[in-house]
N, C-alpha and C positions, 0 to 999 in steps of 0.2 A: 376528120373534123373540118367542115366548110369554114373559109375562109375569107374575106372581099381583098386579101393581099392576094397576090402572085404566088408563086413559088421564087426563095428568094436565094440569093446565094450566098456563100459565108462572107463575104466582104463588105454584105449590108447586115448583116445580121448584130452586127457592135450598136450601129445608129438605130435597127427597129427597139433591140431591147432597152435604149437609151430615153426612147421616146417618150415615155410618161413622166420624165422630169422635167423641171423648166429650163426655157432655151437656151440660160445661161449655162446650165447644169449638163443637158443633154452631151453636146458635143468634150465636154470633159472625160464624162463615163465612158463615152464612147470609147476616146482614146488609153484610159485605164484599163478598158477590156484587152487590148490591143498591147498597153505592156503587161497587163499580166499574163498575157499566153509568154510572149517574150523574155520574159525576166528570167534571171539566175540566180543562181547563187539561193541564201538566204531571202525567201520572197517576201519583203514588207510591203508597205504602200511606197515608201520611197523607193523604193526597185522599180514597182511599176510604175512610180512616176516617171524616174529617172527612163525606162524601156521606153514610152512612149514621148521622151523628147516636153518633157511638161515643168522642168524643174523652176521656169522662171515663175509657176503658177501653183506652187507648192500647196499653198493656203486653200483656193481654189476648188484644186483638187481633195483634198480633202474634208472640205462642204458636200462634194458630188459623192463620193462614199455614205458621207451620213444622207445625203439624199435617196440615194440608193435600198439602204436600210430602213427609209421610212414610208418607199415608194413599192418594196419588195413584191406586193403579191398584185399589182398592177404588171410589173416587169416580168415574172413569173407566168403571167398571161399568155404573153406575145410569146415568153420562148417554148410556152407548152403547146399554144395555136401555130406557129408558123413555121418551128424547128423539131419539136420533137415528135407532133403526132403526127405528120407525113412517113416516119419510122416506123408507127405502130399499125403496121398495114396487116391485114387479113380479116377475118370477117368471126374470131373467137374471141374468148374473153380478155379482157383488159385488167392488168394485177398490179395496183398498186403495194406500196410497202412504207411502212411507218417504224421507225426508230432513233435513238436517242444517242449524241454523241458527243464526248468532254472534246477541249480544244484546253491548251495550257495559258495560263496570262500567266503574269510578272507583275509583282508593284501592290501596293496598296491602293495605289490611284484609279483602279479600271474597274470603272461603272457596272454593276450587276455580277464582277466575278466571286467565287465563294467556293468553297469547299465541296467536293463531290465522290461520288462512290468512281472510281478508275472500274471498268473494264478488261483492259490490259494493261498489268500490272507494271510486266515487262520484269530484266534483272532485278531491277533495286527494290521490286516486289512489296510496293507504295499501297495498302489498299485504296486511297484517296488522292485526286488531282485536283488541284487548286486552280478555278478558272470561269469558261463560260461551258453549260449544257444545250446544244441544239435539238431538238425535235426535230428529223427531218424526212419529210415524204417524198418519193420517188417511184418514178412509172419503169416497171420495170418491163423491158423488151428483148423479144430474141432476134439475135443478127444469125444469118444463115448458116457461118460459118465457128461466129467465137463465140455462140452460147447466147444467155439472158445477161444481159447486163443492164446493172441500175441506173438510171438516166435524174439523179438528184431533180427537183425543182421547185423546191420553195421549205423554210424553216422556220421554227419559232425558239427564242430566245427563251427556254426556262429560269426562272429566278428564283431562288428560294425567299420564302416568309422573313427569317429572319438577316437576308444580307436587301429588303425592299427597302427601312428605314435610310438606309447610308447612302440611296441613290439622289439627286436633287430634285425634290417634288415634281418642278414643271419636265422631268425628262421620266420618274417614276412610273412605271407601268401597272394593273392591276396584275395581282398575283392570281394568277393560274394554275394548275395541276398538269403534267406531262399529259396525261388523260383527256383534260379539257384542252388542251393545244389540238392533243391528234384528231379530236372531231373537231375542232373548227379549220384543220386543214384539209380533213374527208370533206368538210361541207363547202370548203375552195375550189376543191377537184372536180365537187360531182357534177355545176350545172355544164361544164367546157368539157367533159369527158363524156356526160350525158349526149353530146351534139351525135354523138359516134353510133348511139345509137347498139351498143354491145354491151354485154352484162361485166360487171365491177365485182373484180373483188379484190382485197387487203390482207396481206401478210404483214405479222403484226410478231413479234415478240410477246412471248408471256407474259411478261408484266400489263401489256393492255389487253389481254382478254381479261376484261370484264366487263360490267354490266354498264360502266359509264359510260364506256367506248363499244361494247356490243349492241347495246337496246338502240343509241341513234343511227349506228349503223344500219340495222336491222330498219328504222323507219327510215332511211335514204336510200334503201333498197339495194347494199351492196353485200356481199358474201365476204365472212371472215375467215378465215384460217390459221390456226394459230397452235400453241404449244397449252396442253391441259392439265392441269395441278393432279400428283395420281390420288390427292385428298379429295377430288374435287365434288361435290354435294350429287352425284347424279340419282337419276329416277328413270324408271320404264317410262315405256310410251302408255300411255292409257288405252286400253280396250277398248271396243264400239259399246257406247252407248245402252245400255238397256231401254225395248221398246217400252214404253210409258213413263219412262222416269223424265222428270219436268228439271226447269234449268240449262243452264250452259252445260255443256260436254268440259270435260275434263282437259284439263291443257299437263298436268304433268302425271302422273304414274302412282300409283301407291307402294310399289317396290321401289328399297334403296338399290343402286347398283353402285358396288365394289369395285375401284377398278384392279386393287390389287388381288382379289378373289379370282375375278376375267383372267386376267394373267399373269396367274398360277394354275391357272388348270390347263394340264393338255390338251384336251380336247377342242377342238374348234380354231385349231392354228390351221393356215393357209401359206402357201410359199408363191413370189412372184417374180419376175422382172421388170424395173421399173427403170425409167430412164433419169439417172439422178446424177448432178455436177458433169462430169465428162463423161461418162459412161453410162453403160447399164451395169444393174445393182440385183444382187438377187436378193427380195427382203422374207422375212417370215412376217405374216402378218395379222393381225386377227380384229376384224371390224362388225360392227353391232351398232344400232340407233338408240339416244336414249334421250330424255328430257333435263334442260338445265336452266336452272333461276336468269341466272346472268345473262343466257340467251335468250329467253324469254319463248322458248319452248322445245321443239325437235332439234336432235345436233346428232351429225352423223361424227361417230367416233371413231379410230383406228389405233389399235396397240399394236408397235413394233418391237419386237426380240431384236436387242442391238448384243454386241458383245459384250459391254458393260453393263445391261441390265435393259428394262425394256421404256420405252416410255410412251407418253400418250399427246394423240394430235387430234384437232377439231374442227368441222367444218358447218359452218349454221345453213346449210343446203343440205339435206339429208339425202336429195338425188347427188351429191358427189359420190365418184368413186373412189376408191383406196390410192390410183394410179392419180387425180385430179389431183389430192392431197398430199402427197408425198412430194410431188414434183413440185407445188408450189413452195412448198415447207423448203426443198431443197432452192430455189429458185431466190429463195431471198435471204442467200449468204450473196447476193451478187449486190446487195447494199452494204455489207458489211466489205465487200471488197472494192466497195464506189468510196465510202470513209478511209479508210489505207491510202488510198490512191489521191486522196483529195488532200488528205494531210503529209503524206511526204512525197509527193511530187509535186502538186500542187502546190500545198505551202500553207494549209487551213493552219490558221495558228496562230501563224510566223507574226500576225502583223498589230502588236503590241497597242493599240489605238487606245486610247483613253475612256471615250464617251460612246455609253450604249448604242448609239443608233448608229455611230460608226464602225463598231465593232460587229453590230449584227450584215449592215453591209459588205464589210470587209470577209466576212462569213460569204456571206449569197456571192460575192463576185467570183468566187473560189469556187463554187459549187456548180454555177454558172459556167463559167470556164470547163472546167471540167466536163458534164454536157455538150456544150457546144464541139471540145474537140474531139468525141465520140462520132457528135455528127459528122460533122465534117469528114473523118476519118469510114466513117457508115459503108461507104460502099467504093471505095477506093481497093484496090490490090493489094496484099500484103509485099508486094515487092515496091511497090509505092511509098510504104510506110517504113521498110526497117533494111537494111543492106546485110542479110549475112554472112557476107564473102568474107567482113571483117573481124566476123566471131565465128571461126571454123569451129569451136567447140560449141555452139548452142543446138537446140536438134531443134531442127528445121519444121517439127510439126507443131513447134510451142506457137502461142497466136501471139499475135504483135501486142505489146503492154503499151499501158497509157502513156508511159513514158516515150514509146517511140512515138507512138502517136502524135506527141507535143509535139514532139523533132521534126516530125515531120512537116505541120502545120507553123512551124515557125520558119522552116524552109522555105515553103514557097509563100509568106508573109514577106520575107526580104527579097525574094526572089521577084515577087512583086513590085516593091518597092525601087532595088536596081533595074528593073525592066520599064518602068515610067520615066526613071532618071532617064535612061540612052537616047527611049524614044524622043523626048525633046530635045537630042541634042545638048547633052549637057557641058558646063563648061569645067575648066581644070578646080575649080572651087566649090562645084558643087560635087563631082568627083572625090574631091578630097574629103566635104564632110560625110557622102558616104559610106566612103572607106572608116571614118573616124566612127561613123555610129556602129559599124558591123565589129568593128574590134573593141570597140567598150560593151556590146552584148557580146564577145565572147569571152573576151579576158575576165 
């Protein structure tokens, strides 16, 4: 993606993404970025206040969080032009990934939070978390060495119908469908990923394949792939045409297809190797084309024999192949482990904020963060990143986690920081508060 910036390095990167706030605002965020990589412990916004040296400006700072939230897919811009798609190098397709993710609140008092289906359950085997729902799209890229992994950058705040009344009109948002979020965030992606000039497509969890989020897909020209209902309405491809019959040609099929009929019958199964999570994978496989409402015409299908039974995958390119399809399928559990990684190490959650537009911010800085310290982390050595002299029992072929990653980058953030102090010559007080700030970030 052409850019009129440079190529920039992580230490401007807090001030680029800051930049579409106002100038009071800008330099605040900045340094909010700056303690949230920093912070410990329990990550609030006061942590990161406290991490970036800002507590005489409490208030302040958090204006710039709700600023943040309200300025989000402007900031989301810069970090997808200037940070992340210098990452997405090669000259093959580009896969985004779209999904939906609870965060816990607390309290009666916090703007847009409501009751929600949990995901992981966890012990106490809750089916329901009480909170806020993110919608959130991410570019997903392969590093050469630790795989695909999901690069977050940009969310939307779902609200349900009935917790919209309770919100205060002038901050109330119109009530959207998880569905209508994910295309108007396909429709944020496509003209700054279009620059690239490489074909799009979207891994999507089953819940949005359908016709809401298929058909605009399908008219903004990107390829979906997805998981398929084994109920699901399908039909043949239509035949050629008979010469003299007048009319459109046929867009769907006059035969129903079965998918549980397809596979249950032996015949027509295929075995392969695919390259899926860490390895290769031997799959049994069995693919056919057929016609679907929702997609609004040809979809290439693929039924796989798992050990637990078999199930079915989709792709509205019917020139993919069964290897295009599986890998992508496989490829966007690396957003479900960008969510893990955002909320307990990061801290997505943690930061109890009262009023929706702070809370959606306090969200993206999390998300943000996380991102940027991938980059950064991008093309650095894994002996750069993590020490394992000091964990003799770890096996050395594991790749370095996000967690090191941070460590790392907060390293040489203070190593930084000490290395400006010496150079002017510092005196025994400035010394001292060095020392002071290095031991309140680690105690």
């Amino acid at each position: 993606m052409t850019s009129s910036h440079p190529t920039l390095v992580p230490c401007q990167w807090f001030v680029r993404l800051a930049g579409p706030l106002d100038r009071r605002s800008a330099p605040r965020l900045a340094l909010l970025f700056v303690g949230a990589v920093l912070a410990r412990g329990r990550r609030t916004v006061t942590t990161w206040i406290r991490a970036a040296r800002q507590s005489g400006r409490f208030q302040s700072c958090y204006l710039a969080v709700a600023a943040a939230g309200r300025k989000a897919d402007s900031i989301a811009v810069r970090l997808l032009n200037e940070v992340i798609a210098p990452l997405a190098t090669g000259s093959g397709r580009l896969t985004l990934a779209i999904d939906d993710t609870p965060t816990r609140r607390y309290g009666p008092y916090v703007q847009a939070a409501g009751v929600h289906h949990n995901p992981t359950p966890g012990p106490a085997g809750s089916p329901h978390v009480y909170g806020h729902v993110f919608v959130v799209l991410a570019l997903l890229v392969e590093h050469g060495r630790w795989g695909v992994i999901g690069l977050p950058l940009l969310s939307r705040l779902y609200v349900r119908e009935v917790d919209l009344p309770a919100i205060d009109p002038k901050h109330r948002p119109a009530f959207r469908t998880k569905l209508e979020m994910a295309v108007e965030l396909l429709r944020w992606a496509k003209p700054w990923l279009g620059l690239l000039r490489r074909p799009i497509w979207l891994v999507a969890d089953g819940a949005y394949a359908k016709k809401d989020v298929l058909k605009p897909a399908k008219a903004l020209g990107v390829t979906v792939v997805s998981r398929l209902r084994k109920d699901a309405a399908l039909r043949t491809v239509p035949g050629p045409r008979p010469a003299g019959r007048r009319g459109r040609p046929r867009v769907y099929g006059e035969r129903v297809v079965d998918l549980a009929k397809r596979a249950g019958q032996r015949r027509g199964w295929s075995r392969g190797s695919f390259d899926l999570y860490d390895g290769a994978a031997v799959k049994r496989y069995k693919t056919f084309l057929a016609t679907w409402r929702p997609a609004g015409g040809v979809i290439r299908v693929v039924l796989v024999d798992e050990p637990h039974g078999w199930r079915a995958y989709f792709c509205t390119d019917p020139r993919a192949t069964v290897a295009d399809v599986l890998t992508t399928i496989a490829d966007r559990f690396s957003l479900e482990i960008a969510f893990r990684e955002v909320k307990e190490v990061v801290g997505a959650g943690k930061q109890q904020v009262r009023f929706i537009h702070a809370g959606v911010g306090s969200f993206h800085v999390c998300l943000w963060t996380y991102s940027l310290t991938e980059a950064w982390a991008w093309r650095r050595s894994e002996a750069e990143l993590v020490d394992r002299s000091e964990s003799p029992w770890d096996e050395p072929t594991r790749r370095p986690s996000h967690a090191d990653k941070r460590r790392a980058w907060c390293r040489e953030i203070l190593a930084g920081e000490i290395l400006a102090i010496l150079r002017a010559g510092p005196s025994d007080a400035e010394i001292q508060v060095a020392a002071d700030r290095l031991l309140r970030l680690v105690a």
